[in-house]
N, C-alpha and C positions, 0 to 999 in steps of 0.2 A: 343630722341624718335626714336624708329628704323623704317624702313619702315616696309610698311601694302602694302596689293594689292586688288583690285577692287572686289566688286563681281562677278560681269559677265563676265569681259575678264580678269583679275586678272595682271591689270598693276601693274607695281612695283611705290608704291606712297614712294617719297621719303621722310624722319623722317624731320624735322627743325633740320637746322645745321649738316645734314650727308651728305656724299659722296661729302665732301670738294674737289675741282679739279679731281673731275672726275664723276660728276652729268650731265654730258653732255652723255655719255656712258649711261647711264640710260633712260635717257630722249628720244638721236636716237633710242633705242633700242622699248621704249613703242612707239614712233611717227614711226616710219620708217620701224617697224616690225610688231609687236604684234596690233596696231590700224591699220595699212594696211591691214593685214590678216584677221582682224573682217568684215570687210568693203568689198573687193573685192577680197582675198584668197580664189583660189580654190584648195583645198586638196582630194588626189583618194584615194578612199577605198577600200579594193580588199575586199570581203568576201572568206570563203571557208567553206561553208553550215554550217555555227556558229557564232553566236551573235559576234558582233563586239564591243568594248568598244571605244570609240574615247578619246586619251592620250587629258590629261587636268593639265598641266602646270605653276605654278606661274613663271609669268616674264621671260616666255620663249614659243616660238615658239610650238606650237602643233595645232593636228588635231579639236579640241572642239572649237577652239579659228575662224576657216575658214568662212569665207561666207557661201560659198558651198561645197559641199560634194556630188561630183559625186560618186558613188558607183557599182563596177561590181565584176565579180567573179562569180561562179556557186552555187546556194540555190535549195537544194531537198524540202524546205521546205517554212514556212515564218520565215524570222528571225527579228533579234532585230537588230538596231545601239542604241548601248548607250549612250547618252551624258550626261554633268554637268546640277544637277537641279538647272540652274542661268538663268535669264532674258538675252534670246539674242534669233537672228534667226537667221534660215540656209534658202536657196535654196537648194533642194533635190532630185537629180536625180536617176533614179532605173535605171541601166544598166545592174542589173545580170539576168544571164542568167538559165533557169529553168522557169520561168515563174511564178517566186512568187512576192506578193508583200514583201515588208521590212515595219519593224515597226521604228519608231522613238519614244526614250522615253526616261525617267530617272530612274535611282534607284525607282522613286514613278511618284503616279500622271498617270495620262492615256498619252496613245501614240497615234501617229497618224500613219493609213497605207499609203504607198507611192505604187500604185500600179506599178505591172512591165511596166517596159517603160513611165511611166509618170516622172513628174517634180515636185514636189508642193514646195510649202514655207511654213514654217511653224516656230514658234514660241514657249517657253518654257516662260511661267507667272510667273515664280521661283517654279511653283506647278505642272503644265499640260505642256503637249503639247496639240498645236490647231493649226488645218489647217486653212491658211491664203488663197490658192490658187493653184489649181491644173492646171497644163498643160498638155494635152497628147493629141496623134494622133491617129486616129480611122480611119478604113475601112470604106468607102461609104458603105453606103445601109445593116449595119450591126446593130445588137440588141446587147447593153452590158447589162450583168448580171453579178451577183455576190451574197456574203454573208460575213455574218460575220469574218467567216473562210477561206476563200479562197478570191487569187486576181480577178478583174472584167476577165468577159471571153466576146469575142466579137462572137455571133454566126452571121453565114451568113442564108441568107435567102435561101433554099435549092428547091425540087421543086417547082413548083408555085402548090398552093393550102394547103402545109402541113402546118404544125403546129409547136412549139415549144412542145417540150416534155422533162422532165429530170428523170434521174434513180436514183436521191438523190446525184451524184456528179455533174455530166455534163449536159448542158444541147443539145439538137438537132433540128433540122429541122427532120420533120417526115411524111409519111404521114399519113393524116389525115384516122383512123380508121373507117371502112366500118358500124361500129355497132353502132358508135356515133349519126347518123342521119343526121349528118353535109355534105353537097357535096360541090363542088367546085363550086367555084364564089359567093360563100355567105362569108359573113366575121363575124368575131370574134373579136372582140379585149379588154382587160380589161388592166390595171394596179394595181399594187398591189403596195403598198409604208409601207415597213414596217422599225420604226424604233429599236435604241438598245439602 
């Protein structure tokens, strides 16, 4: 029977009765390599404002196979990393520059956004990805926003008394409109929690 390889890290499973006097070569290479790399492999991924594909390898060393996957490079945009639709996780660091977030996904199945400069973990069920856990550093004394479409943005608190305002991209510290009726030292505040 000849060898087969794993689903998710696609070790080399040796056949009954193959690789007579030299199954040891095999064996270092799934324990010593290819399972080390699943485990604690950290692999860099440059982008250059285009979908990444991450190489996915039988029984040999590649990027799909890593723990982690730091990622930098410059994105005008948001982009994709693409990895294998098999059961496994990454640790995912956003380092590119631009200020977008990255998507993580497969050929199918939904992705997860890694906003810029965050960290998250995240997870492939053999169908999805799903966020397990995000990391990131934030300015004191700052409001994050965001959408669907775009990564979180951090606005600062601007003079005292203004307001948040957006012009359907961005949003502002402003102040507050003479016509609204609203004067300073009164406060406002609502939440709005919408999901997708």
């Amino acid at each position: 029977m000849p060898s087969t390889y794993s689903p998710s890290l696609r070790i080399e499973l040796i056949g009954s009765g193959e690789q007579a006097g030299t199954w040891g070569t095999t064996t270092n290479t799934n324990l010593g390599t290819l399972l080390e790399q699943s485990i604690a492999g950290v692999q860099p991924i440059v982008m250059i404002n285009a979908n990444y594909t991450l190489t996915n390898l039988n029984g040999l060393s590649d990027e799909a196979r890593q723990a982690i996957l730091v990622v930098s490079g410059t994105n005008a945009a948001i982009r994709d990393v693409i990895a294998p639709l098999a059961k496994k996780s990454y640790v995912i660091k956003n380092g590119t520059t631009g200020g977008f977030a990255i998507l993580i996904r497969a050929a199918t199945g939904t992705s997860v956004s890694v906003p810029n400069g965050a960290t998250c973990t995240v997870y492939c069920d053999g169908t999805n990805f799903i966020l397990a856990s995000l990391s990131t550093s934030y300015t004191a004394n700052t409001v994050l926003l965001g959408n669907s479409s775009s990564s979180f943005q951090e606005v600062a608190p601007g003079t005292s008394g203004n307001v948040l305002t957006s012009n359907g991209t961005t949003w502002t510290s402003t102040a507050i409109p003479s016509s609204s009726g609203v004067t300073k030292g009164q406060s406002i505040a609502f939440a709005m929690i919408l999901g997708s």
